[in-house]
C-alpha positions as semicolon CSV with decimal commas, in nm:
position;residue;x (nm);y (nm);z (nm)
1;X;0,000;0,000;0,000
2;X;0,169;0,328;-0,116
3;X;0,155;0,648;0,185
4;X;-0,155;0,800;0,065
5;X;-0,348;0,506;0,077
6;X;-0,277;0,366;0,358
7;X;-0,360;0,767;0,511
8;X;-0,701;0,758;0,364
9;X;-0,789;0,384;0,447
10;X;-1,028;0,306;0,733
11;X;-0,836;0,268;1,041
12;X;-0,777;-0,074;1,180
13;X;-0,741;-0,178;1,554
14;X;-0,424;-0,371;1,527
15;X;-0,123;-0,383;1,226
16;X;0,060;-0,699;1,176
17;X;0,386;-0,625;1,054
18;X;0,586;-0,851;0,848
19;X;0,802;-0,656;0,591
20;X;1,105;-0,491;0,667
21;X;1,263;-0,141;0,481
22;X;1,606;-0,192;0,308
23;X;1,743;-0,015;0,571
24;X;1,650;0,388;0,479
25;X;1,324;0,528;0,646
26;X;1,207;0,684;0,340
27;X;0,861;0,937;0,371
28;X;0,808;0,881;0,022
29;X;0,777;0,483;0,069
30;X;0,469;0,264;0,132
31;X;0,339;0,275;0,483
32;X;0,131;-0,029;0,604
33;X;-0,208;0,063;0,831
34;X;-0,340;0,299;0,904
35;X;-0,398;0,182;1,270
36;X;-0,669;0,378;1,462
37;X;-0,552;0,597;1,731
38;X;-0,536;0,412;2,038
39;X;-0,463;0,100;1,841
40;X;-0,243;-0,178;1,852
41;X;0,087;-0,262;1,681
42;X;0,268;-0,644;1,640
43;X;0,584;-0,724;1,490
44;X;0,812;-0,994;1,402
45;X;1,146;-0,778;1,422
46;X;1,471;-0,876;1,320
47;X;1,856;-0,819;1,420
48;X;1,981;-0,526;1,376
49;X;2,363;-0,424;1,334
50;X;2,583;-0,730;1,328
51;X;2,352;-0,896;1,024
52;X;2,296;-0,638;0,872
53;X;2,635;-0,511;0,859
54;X;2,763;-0,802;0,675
55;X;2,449;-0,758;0,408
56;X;2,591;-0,516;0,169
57;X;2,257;-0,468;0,010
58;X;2,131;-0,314;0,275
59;X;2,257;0,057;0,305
60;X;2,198;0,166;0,676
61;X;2,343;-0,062;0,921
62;X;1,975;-0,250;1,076
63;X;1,680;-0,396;0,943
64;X;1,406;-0,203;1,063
65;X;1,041;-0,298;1,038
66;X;0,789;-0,152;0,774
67;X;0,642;0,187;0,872
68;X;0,317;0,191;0,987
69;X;0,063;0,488;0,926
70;X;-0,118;0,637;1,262
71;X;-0,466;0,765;1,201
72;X;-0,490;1,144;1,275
73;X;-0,079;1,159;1,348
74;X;0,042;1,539;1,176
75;X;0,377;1,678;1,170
76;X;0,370;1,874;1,525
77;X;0,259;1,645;1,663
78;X;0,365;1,301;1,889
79;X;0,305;0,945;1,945
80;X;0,264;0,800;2,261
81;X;0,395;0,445;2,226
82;X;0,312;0,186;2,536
83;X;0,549;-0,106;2,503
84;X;0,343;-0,388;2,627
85;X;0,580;-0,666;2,505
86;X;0,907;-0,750;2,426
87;X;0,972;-1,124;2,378
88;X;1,350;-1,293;2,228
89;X;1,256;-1,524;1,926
90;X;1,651;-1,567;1,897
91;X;1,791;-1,932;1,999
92;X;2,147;-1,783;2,005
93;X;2,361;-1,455;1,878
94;X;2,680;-1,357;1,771
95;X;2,827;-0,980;1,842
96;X;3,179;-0,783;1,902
97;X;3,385;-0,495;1,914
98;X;3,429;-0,429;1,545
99;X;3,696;-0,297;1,264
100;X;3,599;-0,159;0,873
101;X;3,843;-0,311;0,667
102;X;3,973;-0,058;0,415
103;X;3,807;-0,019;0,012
104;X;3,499;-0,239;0,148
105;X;3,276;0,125;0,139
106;X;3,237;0,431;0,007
107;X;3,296;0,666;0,302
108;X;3,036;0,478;0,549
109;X;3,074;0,088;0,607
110;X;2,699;0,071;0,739
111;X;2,565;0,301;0,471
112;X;2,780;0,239;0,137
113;X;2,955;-0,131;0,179
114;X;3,132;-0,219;-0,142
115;X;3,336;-0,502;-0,379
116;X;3,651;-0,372;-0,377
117;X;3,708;-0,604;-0,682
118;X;3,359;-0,542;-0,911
119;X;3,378;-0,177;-0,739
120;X;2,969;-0,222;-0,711
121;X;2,810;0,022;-0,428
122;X;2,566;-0,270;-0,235
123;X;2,673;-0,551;-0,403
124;X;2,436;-0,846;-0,396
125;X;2,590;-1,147;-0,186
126;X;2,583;-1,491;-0,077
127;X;2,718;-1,743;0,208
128;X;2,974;-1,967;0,136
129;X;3,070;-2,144;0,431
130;X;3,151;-2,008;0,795
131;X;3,397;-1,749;0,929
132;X;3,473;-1,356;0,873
133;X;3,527;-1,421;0,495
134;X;3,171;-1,638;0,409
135;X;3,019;-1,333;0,238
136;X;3,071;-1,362;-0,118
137;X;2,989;-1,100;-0,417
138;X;2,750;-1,299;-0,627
139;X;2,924;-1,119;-0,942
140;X;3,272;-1,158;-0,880
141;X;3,314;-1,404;-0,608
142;X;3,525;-1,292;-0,373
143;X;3,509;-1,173;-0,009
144;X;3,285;-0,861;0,068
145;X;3,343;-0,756;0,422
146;X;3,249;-0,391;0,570
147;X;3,314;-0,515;0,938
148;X;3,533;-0,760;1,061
149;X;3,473;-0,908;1,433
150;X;3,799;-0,772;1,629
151;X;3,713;-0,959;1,929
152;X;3,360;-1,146;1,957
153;X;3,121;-1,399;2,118
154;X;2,861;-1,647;2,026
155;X;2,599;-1,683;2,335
156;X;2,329;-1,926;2,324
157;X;2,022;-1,837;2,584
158;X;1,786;-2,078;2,748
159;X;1,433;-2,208;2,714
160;X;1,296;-1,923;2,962
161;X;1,473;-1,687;2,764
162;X;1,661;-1,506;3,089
163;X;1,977;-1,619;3,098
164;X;2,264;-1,710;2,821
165;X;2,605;-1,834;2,749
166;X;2,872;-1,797;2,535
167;X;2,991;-2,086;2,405
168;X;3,388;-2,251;2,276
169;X;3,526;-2,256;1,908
170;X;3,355;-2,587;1,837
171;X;3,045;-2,508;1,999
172;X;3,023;-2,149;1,734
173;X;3,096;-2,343;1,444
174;X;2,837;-2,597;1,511
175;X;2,571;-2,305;1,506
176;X;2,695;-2,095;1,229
177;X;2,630;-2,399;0,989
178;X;2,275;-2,371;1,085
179;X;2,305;-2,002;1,173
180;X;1,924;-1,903;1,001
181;X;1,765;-2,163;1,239
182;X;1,952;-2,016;1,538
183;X;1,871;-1,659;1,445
184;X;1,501;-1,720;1,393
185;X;1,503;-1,481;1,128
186;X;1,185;-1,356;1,003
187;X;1,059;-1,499;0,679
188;X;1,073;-1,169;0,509
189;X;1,413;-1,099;0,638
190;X;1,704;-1,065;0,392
191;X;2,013;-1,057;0,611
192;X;2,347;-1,294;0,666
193;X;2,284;-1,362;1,011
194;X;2,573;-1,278;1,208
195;X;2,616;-1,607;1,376
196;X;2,799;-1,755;0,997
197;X;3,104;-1,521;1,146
198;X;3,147;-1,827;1,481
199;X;3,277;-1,577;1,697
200;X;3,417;-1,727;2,040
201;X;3,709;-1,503;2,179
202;X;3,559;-1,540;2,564
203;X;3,393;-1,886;2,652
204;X;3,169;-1,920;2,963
205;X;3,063;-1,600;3,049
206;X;2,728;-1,598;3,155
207;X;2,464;-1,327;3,080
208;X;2,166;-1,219;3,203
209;X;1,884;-1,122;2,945
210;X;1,675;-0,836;2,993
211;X;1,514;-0,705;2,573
212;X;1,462;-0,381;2,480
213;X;1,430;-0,185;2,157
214;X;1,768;0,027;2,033
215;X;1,500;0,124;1,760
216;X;1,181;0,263;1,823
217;X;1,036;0,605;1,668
218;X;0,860;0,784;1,384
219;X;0,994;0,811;1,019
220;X;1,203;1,112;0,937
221;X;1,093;1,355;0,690
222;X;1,370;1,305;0,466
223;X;1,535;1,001;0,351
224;X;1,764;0,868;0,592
225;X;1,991;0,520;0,642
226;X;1,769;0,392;0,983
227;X;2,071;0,365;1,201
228;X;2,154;0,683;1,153
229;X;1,850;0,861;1,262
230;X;2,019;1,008;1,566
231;X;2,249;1,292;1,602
232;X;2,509;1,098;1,669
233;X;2,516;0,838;1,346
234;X;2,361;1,144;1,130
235;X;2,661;1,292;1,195
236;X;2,816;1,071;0,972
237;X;2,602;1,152;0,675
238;X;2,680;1,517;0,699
239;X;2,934;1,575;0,410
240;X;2,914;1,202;0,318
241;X;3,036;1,082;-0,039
242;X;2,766;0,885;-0,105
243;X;2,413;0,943;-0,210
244;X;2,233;0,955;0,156
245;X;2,462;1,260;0,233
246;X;2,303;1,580;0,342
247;X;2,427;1,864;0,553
248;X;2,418;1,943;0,938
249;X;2,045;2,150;0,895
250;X;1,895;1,877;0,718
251;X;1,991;1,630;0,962
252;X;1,867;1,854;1,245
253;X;1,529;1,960;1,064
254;X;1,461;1,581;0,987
255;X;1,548;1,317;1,201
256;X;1,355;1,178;1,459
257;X;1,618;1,047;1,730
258;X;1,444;0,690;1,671
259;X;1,758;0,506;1,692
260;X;1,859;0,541;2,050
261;X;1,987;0,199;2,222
262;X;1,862;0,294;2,552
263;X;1,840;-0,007;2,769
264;X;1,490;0,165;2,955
265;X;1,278;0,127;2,596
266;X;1,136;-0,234;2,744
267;X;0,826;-0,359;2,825
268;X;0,618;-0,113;3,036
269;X;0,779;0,167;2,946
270;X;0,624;0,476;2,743
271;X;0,785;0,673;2,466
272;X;0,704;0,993;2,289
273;X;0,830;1,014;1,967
274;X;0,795;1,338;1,744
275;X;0,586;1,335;1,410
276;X;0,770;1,456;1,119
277;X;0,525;1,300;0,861
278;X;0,149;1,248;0,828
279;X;0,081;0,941;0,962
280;X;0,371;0,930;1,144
281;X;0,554;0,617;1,004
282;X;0,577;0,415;1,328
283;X;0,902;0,149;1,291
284;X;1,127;-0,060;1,551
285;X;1,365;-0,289;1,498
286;X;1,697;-0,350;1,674
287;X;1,612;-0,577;1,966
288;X;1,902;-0,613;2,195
289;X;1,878;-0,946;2,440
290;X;2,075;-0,679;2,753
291;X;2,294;-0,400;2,730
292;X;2,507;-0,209;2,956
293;X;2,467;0,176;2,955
294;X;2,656;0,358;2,646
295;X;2,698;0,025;2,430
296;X;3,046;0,065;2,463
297;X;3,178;-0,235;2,251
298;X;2,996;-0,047;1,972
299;X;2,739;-0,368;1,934
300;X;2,536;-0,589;2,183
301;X;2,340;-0,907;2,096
302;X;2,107;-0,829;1,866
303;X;1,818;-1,078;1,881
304;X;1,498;-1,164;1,649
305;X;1,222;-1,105;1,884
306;X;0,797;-1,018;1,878
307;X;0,718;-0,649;1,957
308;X;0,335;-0,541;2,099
309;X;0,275;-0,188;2,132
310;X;-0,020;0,016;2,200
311;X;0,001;0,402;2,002
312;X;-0,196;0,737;2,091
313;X;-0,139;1,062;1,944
314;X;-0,016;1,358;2,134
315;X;-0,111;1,643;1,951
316;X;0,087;1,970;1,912
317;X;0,384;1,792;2,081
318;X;0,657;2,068;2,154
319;X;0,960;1,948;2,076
320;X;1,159;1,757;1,856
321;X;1,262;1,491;2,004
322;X;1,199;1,159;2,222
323;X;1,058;1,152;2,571
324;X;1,048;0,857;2,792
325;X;0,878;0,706;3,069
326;X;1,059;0,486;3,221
327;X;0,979;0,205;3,423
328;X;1,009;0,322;3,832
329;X;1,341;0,040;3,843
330;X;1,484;0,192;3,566
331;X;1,497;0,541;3,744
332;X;1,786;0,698;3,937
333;X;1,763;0,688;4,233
334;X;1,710;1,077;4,268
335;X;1,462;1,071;4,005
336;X;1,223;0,809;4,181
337;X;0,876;0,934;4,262
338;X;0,897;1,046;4,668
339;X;0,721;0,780;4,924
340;X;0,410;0,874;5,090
341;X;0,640;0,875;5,451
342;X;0,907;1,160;5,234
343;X;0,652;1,410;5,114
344;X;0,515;1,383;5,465
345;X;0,847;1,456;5,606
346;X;0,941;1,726;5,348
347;X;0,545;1,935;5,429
348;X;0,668;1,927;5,751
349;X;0,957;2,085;5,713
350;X;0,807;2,343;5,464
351;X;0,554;2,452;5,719
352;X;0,834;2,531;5,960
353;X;0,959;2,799;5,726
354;X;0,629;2,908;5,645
355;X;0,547;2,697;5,281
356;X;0,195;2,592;5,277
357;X;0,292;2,378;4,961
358;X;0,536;2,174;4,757
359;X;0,509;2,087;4,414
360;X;0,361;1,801;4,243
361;X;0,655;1,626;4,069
362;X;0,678;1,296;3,813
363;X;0,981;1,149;3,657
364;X;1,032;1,238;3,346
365;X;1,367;1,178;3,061
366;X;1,420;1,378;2,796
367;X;1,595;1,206;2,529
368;X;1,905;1,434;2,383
369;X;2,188;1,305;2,068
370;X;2,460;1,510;1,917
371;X;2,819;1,408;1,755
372;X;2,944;1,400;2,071
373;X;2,847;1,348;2,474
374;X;2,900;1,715;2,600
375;X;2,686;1,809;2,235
376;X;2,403;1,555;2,319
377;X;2,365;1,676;2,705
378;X;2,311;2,045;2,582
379;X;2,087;1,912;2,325
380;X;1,882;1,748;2,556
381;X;1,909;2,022;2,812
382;X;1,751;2,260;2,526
383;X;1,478;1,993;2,468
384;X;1,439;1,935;2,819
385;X;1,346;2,367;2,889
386;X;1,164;2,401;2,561
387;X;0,918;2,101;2,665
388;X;0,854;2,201;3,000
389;X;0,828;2,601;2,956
390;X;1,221;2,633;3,171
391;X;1,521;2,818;3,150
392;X;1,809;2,551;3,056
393;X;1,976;2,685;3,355
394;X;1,669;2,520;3,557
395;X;1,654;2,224;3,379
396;X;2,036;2,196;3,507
397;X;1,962;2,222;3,898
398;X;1,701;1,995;3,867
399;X;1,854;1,755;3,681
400;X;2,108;1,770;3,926
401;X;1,897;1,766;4,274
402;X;1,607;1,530;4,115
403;X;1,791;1,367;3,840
404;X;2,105;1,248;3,682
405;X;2,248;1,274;3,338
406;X;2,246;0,898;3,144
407;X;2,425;0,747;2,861
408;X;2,255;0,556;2,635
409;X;2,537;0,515;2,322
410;X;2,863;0,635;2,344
411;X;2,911;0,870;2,119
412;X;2,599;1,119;2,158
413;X;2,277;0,956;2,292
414;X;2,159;1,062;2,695
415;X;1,888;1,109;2,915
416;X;1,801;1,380;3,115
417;X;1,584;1,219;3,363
418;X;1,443;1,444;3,679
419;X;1,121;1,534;3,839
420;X;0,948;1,769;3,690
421;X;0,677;1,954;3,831
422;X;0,291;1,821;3,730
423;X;0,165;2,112;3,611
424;X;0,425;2,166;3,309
425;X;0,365;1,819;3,218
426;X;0,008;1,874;3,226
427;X;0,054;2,176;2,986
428;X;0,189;2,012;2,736
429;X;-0,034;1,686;2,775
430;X;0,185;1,482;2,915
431;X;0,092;1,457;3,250
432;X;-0,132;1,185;3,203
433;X;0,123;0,944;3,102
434;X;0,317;1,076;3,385
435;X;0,054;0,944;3,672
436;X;-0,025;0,619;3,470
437;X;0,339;0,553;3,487
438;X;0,397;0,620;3,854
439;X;0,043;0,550;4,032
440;X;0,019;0,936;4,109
């Protein structure tokens, strides 16, 4: 269904997702729904980075899911997505710190891979056995690798799907000769899966598992390789040599911040995403099995997995960026919603120096991405103070009293997570979320 169908068709009350992009988010392209407002999203996703990294045909890095249309979504405004369920499909995974071999791109390994023999720009491939050199040009034969694995892991994960291991030499080998059946891969997948590489530099660790989404968010209103919409990534586009380049205001005026790897996008949390495109263009892709804050081996273990989420539009949403809810364990500790027994204690003390009240505060993070850390933090200061009606100088001492500053990739993605008083939230219809959340 092309975009203005699906925005004119009658709205449904759940999307089944199948399809997958070729890795751009592309406004122009077909969008699958529309789903009614208040409706239901399902989706088989599939791996994102390592697979598609070694998939030269793809030109951004993931496999993201087909955009879905959101009745009554208009650029300005939001969509409220409730995650109601992540769930690993994967039986195992392969990941690693990583290396781009030199002539296998054109400027960007996960945008513009390359045969360095036929000199063909996404070369179509094939598998020809196991190891770091199994990905073959189908025109020329030989090796096509954008990414090597510097230093890697297989892990297998059990029945429950809460813990996993990584396994020995002969162990990875064994898998990566059935490596489709051990990456569930969705049917409509095109990816190498990752696992053909048999990584196993570190045996025996064990792991625990605990999914989340490192993509989740609207479709930008420009073309745009999926794993780069983010200011960190986008960066790389700016100035680029190939034919997704654009320059730093486009990649500020379009993105959408959707790729984020922040480990708090699980099941029960709530995201805001910004609308950039009528209908939105809801996608998500990029399931990672656990991840430690900042992602700082560049790659986790990206997992097939099933995605439920519930979507609402927020209309005239102020800013331009992502806004979380997190789940009340995923909070700092200074951001937590205060016990009945503190705010007790702390009207007391107001009274005593003459306060008859104390504001109404919820947790709230404010999603901010740049090149660089010290870039994203002011850019999700800004966001932070445009949202809630605050001088960024405010934003600061709260964020700093109530809050905390977190990483979610190394090099530009954070959170500015803090209480924030009720009635700015309520302003710009947020609120709501706010005391669903938290039991407020």
């Amino acid at each position: 269904m092309n975009k203005e169908s699906a925005i004119s068709a009658s709205p449904q009350r759940s999307v089944i997702v199948h399809g997958f992009t070729n890795s751009v988010l592309d406004p122009n392209a077909p969008m699958l729904g529309p789903v009614e407002n208040g409706g239901t999203i399902i989706a088989n996703t599939a791996p994102g980075c390592w697979g598609p990294m070694i998939t030269p045909r793809l030109r951004g890095g993931h496999e993201v899911t087909q955009p879905v249309c959101v009745d009554g979504a208009e650029p300005g405004d939001g969509i409220a997505m409730r995650i109601r369920d992540i769930t690993v499909t994967a039986i195992a995974t392969a990941s690693g710190h990583d290396s781009s071999p030199e002539g296998f791109c054109l400027g960007d390994p996960y945008v513009a891979a390359r045969c360095p023999t036929c000199d063909e720009v996404w070369p179509e491939t094939h598998v020809e056995g196991i190891g770091q050199d199994a990905v073959r040009c189908d025109k020329c034969g030989n090796a096509v690798k954008p990414f090597e694995i510097v230093h890697g892991y297989t892990v297998v994960f059990d029945e429950t799907r809460r813990v996993g291991v990584t396994v020995p030499k002969e162990a990875a080998e064994r898998i990566a000769h059935n490596a489709h059946h051990y990456a569930a891969l969705p049917d409509e997948s095109v990816q190498h899966p990752i696992l053909t590489y048999a990584p196993s530099d570190m045996p025996g660790v064990m792991v625990r598992m605990r999914p989340f989404l490192g993509q989740l968010g609207t479709t930008p209103s420009h073309p745009m390789p999926d794993s780069h919409n983010a200011g960190d990534f986008g960066a790389f586009l700016v100035g680029a040599p190939h034919s997704y380049a654009i320059t730093a205001e486009q990649l500020a005026e379009h993105k959408t911040d959707g790729h984020m790897d922040i480990d708090a996008v699980r099941p029960g949390a709530i995201l805001i995403a910004p609308v950039k495109v009528k209908g939105a263009g809801v996608y998500m892709g990029d399931m990672h099995a656990a991840q430690g804050d900042g992602e700082i081996a560049g790659h986790t273990m990206d997992v097939a997995g099933s995605v439920t989420l519930q979507v609402e539009v927020v209309k005239n949403y102020p800013i331009d960026g992502p806004v979380l809810f997190p789940l009340p364990e995923d909070l700092p500790p200074l951001a937590r919603p205060f016990s009945t027994d503190e705010r007790a204690r702390a009207e007391r003390l107001a009274r005593t120096w003459g306060m008859n009240s104390l504001e109404e505060l919820a947790p709230i993070s404010v999603i901010g991405t740049a090149a660089n850390m010290n870039a994203a933090i002011d850019n999700g200061l800004e966001r932070a103070a445009k949202l809630l009606g605050m001088t960024v100088s405010e934003v600061r001492n709260r964020a700093t009293v109530n809050g905390a500053i977190e990483i979610g990739r190394a090099p530009g993605v954070i959170q500015v997570t803090f209480l924030a008083p009720m009635e700015r939230l309520d302003a710009v219809g947020l609120g709501g979320y706010a005391r669903e959340q938290y039991n407020l």
